[in-house]
N, C-alpha and C positions, 0 to 999 in steps of 0.2 A: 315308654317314650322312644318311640324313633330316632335315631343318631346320626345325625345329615353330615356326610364327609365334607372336608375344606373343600374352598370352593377357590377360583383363581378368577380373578379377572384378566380377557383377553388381552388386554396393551400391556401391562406388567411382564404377563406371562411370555407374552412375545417375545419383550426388550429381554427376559433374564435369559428366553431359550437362547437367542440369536446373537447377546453377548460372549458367552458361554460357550456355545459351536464355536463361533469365529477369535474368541480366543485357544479354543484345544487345537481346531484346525494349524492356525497359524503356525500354534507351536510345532505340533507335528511335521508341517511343510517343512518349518524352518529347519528340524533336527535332521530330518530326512537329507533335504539336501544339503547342509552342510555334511550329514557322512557320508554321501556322495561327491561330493564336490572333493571334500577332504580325500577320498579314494582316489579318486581318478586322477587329481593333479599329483599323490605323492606315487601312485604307479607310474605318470608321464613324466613325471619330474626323474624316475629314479631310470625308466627303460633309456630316454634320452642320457641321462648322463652315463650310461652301461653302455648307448652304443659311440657317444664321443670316445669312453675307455678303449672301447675296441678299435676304434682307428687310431688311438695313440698308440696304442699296444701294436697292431700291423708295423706301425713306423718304426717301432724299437726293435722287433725283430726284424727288419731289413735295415737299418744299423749294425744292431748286432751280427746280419750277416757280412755285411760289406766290410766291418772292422776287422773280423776275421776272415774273411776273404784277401783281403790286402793283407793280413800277419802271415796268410798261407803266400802269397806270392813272391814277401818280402823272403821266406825262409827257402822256396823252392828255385829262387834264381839263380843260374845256372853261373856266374859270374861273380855271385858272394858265397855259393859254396866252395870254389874253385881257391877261392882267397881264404876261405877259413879250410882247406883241409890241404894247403902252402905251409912247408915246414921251412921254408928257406928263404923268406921275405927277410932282406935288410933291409936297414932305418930310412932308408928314401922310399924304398918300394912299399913298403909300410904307412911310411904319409903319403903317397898317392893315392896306393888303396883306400887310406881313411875319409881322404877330400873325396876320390869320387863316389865313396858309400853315403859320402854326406849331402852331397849334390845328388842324390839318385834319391833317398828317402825323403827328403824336401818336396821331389815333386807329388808323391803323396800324400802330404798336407796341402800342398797347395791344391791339388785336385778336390780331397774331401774336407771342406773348414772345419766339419765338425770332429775332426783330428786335433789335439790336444798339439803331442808329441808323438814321434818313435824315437825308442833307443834300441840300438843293438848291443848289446853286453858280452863281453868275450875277453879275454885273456890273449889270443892269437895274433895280435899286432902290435910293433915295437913301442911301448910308453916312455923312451927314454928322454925325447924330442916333444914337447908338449905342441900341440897343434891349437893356434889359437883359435877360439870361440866353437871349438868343439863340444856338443850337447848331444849328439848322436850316437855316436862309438865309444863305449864306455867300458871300465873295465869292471869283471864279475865283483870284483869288492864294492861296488856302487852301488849295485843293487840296494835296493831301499823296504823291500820285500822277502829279509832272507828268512823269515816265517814260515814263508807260502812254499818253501824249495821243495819240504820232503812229500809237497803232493806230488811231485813230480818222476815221483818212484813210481805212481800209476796210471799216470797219467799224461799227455803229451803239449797240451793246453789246459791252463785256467783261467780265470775271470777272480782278479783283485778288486772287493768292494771300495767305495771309495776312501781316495786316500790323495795326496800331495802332491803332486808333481813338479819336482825341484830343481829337475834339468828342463822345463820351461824356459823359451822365452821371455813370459810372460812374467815372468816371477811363478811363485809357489800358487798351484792354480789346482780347484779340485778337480778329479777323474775318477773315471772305471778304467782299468785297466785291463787289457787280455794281452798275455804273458804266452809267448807259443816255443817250445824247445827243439832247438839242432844241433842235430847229431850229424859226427865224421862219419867215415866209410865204416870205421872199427865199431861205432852205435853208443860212440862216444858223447857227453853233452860238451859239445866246441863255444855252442853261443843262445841265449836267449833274444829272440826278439820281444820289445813291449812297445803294444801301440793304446795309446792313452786318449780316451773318451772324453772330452771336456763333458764336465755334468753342467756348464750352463746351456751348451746345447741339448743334453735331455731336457732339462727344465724348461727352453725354451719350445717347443711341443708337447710336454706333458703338462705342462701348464696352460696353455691355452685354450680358452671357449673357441666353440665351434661358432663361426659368421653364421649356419645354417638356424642354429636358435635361438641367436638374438641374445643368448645370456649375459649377466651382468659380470662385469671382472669381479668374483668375489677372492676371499680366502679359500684356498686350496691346499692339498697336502695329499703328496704321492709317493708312495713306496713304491721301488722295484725290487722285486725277489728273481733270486737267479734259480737257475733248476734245480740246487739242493735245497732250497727252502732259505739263503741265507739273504738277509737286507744287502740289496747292492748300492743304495742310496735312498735317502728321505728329503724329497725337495716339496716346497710352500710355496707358495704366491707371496709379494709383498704386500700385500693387504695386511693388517694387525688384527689379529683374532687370540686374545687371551685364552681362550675355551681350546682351540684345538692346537695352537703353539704351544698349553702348556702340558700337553700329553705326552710322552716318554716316547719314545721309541723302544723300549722294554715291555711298555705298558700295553700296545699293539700290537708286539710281537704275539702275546697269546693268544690274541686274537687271529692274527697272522695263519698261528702255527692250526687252528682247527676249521682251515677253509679244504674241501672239497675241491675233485677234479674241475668241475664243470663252473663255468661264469657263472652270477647272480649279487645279488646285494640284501643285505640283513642290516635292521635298525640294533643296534648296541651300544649298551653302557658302558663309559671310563670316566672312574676319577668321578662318578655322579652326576656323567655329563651324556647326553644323550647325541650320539652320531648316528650317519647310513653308512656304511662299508660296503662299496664297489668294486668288485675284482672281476680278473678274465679269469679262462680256464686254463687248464694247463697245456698249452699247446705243444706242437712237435719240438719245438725248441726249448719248450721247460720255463721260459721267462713269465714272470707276471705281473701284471699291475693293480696297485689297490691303491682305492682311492676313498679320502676319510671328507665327511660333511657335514658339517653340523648341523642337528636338525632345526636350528632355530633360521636357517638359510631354507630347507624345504618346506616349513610351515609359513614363511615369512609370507609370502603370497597367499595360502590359505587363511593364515589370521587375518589379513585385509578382508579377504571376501568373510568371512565371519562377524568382524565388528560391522561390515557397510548391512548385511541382514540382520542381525538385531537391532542397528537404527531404521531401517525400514520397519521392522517387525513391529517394535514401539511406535513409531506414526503410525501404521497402519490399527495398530490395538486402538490406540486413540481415537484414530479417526470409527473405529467399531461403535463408540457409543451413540453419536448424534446419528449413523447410519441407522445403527438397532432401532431409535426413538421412531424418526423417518417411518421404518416399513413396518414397525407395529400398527403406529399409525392407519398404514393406508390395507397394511392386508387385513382386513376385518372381512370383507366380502366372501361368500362364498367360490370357490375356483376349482369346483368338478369340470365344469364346460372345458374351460381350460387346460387341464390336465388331461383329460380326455382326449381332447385335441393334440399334445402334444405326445401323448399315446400311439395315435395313428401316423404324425407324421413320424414316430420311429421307427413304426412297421414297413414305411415304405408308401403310405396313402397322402401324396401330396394336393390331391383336390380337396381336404379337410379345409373349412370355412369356419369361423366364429361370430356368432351373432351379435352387434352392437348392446351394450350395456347404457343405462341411463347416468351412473358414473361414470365422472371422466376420466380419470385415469384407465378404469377398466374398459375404456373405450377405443382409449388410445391404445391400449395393450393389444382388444383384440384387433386391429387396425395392423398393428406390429406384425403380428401373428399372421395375418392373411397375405400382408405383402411379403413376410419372407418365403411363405408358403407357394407364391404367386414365383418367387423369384427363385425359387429350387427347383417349382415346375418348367422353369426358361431355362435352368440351365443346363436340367436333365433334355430338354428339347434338343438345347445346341448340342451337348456330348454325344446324343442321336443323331444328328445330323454329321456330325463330325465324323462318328464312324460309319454313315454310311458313304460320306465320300470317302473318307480312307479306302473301303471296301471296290467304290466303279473306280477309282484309280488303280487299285489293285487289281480289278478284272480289265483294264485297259490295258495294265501290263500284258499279262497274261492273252489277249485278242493281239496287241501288235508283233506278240513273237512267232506267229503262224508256224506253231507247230517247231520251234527252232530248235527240238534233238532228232529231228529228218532231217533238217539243213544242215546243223552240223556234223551229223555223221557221215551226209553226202559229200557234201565238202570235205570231211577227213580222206572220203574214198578219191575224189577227185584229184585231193592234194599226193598222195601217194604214189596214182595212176600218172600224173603229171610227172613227182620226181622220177620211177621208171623210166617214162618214156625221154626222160632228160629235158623236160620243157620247167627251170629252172622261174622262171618268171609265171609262168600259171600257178607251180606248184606253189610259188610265196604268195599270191593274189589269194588261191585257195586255201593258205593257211591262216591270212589273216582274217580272212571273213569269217572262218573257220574261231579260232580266236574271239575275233566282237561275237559271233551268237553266244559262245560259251562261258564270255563273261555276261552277257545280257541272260543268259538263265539265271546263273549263278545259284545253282539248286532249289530255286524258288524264294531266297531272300529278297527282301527289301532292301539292308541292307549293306555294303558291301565294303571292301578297305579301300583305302582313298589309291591308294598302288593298283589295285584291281582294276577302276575307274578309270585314272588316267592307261593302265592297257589297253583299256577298250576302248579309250578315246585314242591313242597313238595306233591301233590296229586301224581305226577309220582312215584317219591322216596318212597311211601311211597307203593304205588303196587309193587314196584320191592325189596323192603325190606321183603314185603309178599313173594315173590315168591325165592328170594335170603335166609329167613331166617335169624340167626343173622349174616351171612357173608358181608353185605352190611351194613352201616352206613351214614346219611346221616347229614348233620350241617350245620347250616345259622349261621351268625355272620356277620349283617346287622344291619348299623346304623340306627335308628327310624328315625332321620330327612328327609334319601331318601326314606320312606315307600311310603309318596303322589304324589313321582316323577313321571311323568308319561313318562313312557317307550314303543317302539314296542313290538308289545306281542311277545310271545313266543320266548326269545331270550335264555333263559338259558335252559328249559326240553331236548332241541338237544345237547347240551352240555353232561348234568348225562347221557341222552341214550348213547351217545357216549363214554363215559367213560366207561360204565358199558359195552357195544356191542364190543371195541375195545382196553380198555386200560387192564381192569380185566381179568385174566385166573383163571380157575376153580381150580387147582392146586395150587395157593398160599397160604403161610402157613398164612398171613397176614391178616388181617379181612380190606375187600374192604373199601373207604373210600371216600365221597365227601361233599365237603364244597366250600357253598357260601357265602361270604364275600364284602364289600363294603368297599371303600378306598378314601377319598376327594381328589382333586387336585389342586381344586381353590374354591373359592363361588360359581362359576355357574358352575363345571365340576366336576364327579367324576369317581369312575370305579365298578364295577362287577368284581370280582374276583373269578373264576370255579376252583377249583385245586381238582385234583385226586392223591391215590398214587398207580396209574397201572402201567402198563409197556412203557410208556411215546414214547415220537417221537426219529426216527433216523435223524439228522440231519435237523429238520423241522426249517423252517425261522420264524421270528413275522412277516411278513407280509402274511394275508390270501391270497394275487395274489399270493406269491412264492409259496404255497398248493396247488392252482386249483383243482386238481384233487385229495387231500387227504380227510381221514378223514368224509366222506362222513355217516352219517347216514343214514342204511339203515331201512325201516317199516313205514318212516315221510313221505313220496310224498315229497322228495326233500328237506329238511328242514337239510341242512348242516351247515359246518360251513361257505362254500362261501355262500350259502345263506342267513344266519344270517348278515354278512358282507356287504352282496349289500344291503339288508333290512335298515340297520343302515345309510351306504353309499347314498341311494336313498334318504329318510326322513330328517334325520338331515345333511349330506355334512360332508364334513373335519370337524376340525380334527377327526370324531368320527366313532369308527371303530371297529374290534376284532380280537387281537393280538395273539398270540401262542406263550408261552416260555417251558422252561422244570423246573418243578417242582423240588423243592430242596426235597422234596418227593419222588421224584422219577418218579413222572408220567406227565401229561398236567400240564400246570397255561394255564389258558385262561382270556384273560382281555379284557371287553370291556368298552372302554370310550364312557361317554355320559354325555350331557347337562342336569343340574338340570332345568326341567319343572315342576312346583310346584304349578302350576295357571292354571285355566279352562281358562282364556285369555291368555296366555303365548303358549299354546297347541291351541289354535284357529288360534295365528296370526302363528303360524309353519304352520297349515295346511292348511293353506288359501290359492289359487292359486295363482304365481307367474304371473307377466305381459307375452304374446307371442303374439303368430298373434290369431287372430281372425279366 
């Protein structure tokens, strides 16, 4: 007896294939990109927060230089060492010297706020006479640091971590302190200076998010290590964060102690609590900064995007089952024809057709089928069309330059034979024509820096001021930022020709006038703005199609303003283009909108070929 294998029926078999896909699918998708997602926001999260470290860091060390720039100027002035290396000061001479070391270190604080205090400490002036409200001029028993003395067998300056500052104003106020030693003629120590670093002005920039990312005030916490490796202070945000306020500063340090030369950040455990540590590298000055994050602040944004996909994920699995029922339902038909079909059109066969079916769904499909078929073929059409106008635009360039490396080499000969001969005025006529051909080559680019552009347009203006006299005036008023833009060349010289050929009569009492101007519209868009104050359009429309026939430049080989229009039209597409209004002058405005191109990749991927047939 023959043993007939199971058999399935098609609608079952369908719903359990197509439940089953569309659940592994989903899951897949969904894990995938969460550990992409999950990647890339805690690389951005950590690169951003590494390079705000690093402009903190910049700031401390120009601090740090400035504080000790001022302890060198206070020790090397020639006026307080003259008074400390004085064996003969009495008790009056002594309280003057003292009021005016005190009025002279004052203006120091007041120039830099982020000066705590200075004191100068010394023995060398009479204490018998107390000088009221003295906090300046101290004597060496004051010292408050007499710890820190015997580095100074090796040393000339140090850096006191923080600590108290009691001869404040202010009261008892925290600081870093740098402590700088002077010595008499004999190389004697006569006096300490100590100029004191308030820490709420470090805290107040090492604690602050950058406006540029938008970050939330969170809890923060930044150690600064000096060049031997030692804590010069641990400042926090006042945010409340039990998790990383309740980590030691012992508990860090060993963390501290096995960081590397170079900047980066490493995820690490304390106390069972999961942070990022961001530090700089060790720079020429040795300072550094580390910075502690919990990571439940770097995930916090990725577990949003996590829970918002698995509730999508779950409606979607749901919604899998009445879909599954649906196209078991309807795919029973055979669908070679169709696959078939869309076989060819992947090879590239967009005249493939499919023949109507007596079902309707399968009717309607192939219906579907034919007309996107139909509409890949139109649009491979226009992409052909496109670039073959790109191409006679291209070769109209190329026809109106007649030949323009004879011209401008003649011209160079010409300009040179002229300076010789001392004809001063031909020879700048013959430079600047010289000039417009060699920007209008521009080695065969399309196209060219917006600086380029306006040259070649101030080289025209600038012959036709010659030959106009002082009746023609010519004026840019272009913002520097679109200098690098790169623009189709010659879009503005047809422009001033045409103002000057069409808009100007010779009989105006008015001294002729053109200015180009630059106008933003967005971050990536701006405008070209041409205005003249001639004798302006009758009834002319903003759009160059309503013109066709206007306006036309004659002496360019075609270089109108519809041409300028299609040139723009071809290269960059919608929306960018050039308008016609009427001057509140009196004469044209001409505007042309274009996309800020400001990258040699930016102008590559424009000019790259678009996909078509082969």
């Amino acid at each position: 007896m023959v043993r007939i294998k199971r058999q399935w029926r098609l609608r079952p078999f369908l719903f359990s294939i197509l439940v089953l896909f569309n659940a592994s699918f989903l899951i897949l998708i969904t894990v995938s990109i969460y550990v992409s997602v999950s990647y890339y926001f805690t690389k951005q999260i950590s690169e951003t927060r590494m390079e705000m470290l690093l402009n903190r860091h910049q700031q401390l060390q120009e601090k740090i230089a400035q504080i000790e720039e001022t302890a060198l100027s206070i020790s090397t002035d020639r006026n307080l060492r003259e008074a400390l290396n004085s064996t003969h000061l009495n008790v009056i001479d002594s309280i003057m010297v003292r009021r005016q070391l005190n009025m002279w270190l004052d203006n120091f604080i007041y120039i830099k706020p982020y000066i705590n205090s200075i004191q100068l400490y010394t023995d060398r002036f009479v204490d018998d006479i107390a000088v009221g409200g003295n906090r300046r001029i101290l004597p060496l028993s004051a010292i408050p640091w007499t710890e820190e003395l015997d580095r100074f067998n090796e040393v000339d300056a140090i850096w006191i971590p923080a600590n108290l500052d009691t001869h404040s104003e202010y009261g008892e106020t925290p600081v870093l302190t740098y402590v700088l030693k002077i010595s008499d003629r004999g190389r004697n120590t006569s006096a300490y200076v100590a100029v004191n670093l308030a820490e709420r002005a470090l805290a107040q920039f090492l604690l602050k998010e950058s406006d540029d990312h938008g970050e939330p005030d969170t809890y923060r916490r930044v150690v600064v290590l000096s060049p031997d490796g030692r804590v010069m202070t641990d400042v926090s945000s006042g945010k409340t964060d039990t998790t990383m306020s309740g980590v030691s500063a012992a508990a860090l340090q060993q963390h501290i102690s096995q960081l590397g030369d170079e900047a980066g950040f490493q995820k690490i455990t304390v106390h069972d609590a999961d942070f990022f540590m961001i530090y700089t590298g060790q720079s020429r000055g040795g300072w550094r900064l580390v910075e502690w994050v919990a990571s439940e602040e770097v995930y916090r944004d990725i577990n949003t995007i996590r829970n918002m996909m698995i509730a999508i994920g779950v409606v979607v699995l749901i919604l899998t089952f009445p879909i599954a029922s649906y196209l078991s339902n309807r795919i029973i038909q055979p669908i070679p024809s169709l696959l078939r079909g869309f076989q060819k059109i992947e090879s590239g066969n967009f005249a493939t057709r499919l023949e109507g079916h007596t079902i309707v769904e399968l009717n309607r499909l192939a219906k579907s089928f034919n007309h996107m078929a139909e509409q890949l073929q139109s649009l491979l059409r226009q992409l052909e069309e496109e670039h073959r106008l790109k191409r006679d635009l291209e070769v109209k360039v190329l026809q109106s330059q007649i030949n323009p490396h004879f011209l401008y080499n003649t011209l160079d000969m010409i300009n040179w034979m002229a300076a010789i001969k001392g004809n001063l005025e031909v020879s700048q006529m013959a430079a600047r024509l010289a000039r417009l051909f060699r920007i209008s080559i521009s080695k065969g680019s399309t196209f060219i820096p917006l600086r380029e552009e306006l040259e070649h347009a101030r080289a025209y203006a600038q012959i036709q001021q010659t030959r106009f006299e002082d009746r023609f005036e010519y004026i840019e008023r272009v913002d520097a930022r679109y200098l690098p833009c790169y623009v189709p060349k010659i879009i503005i010289q047809p422009f001033i020709e045409n103002a000057i050929v069409h808009g100007f009569d010779p009989e105006m009492k008015t001294r002729a006038r053109v200015m180009v101007a630059s106008e933003a519209v967005t971050e990536s868009v701006f405008r070209l703005i041409i205005e003249d104050n001639g004798k302006g359009m009758n009834d002319a429309g903003n759009r160059v199609e309503e013109k066709k026939n206007a306006l036309y430049v004659s002496g360019t080989g075609g270089y109108g303003i519809r041409n300028v229009d299609e040139r723009i039209r071809a290269y960059l597409g919608e929306p960018y283009c050039v308008q016609l209004q009427k001057s509140e002058q009196g004469g044209v405005k001409v505007v042309i909108t274009l996309p800020v191109i400001d990258t040699k990749e930016a102008l590559k991927a424009l000019e790259s070929p678009k996909m078509g047939p082969k």
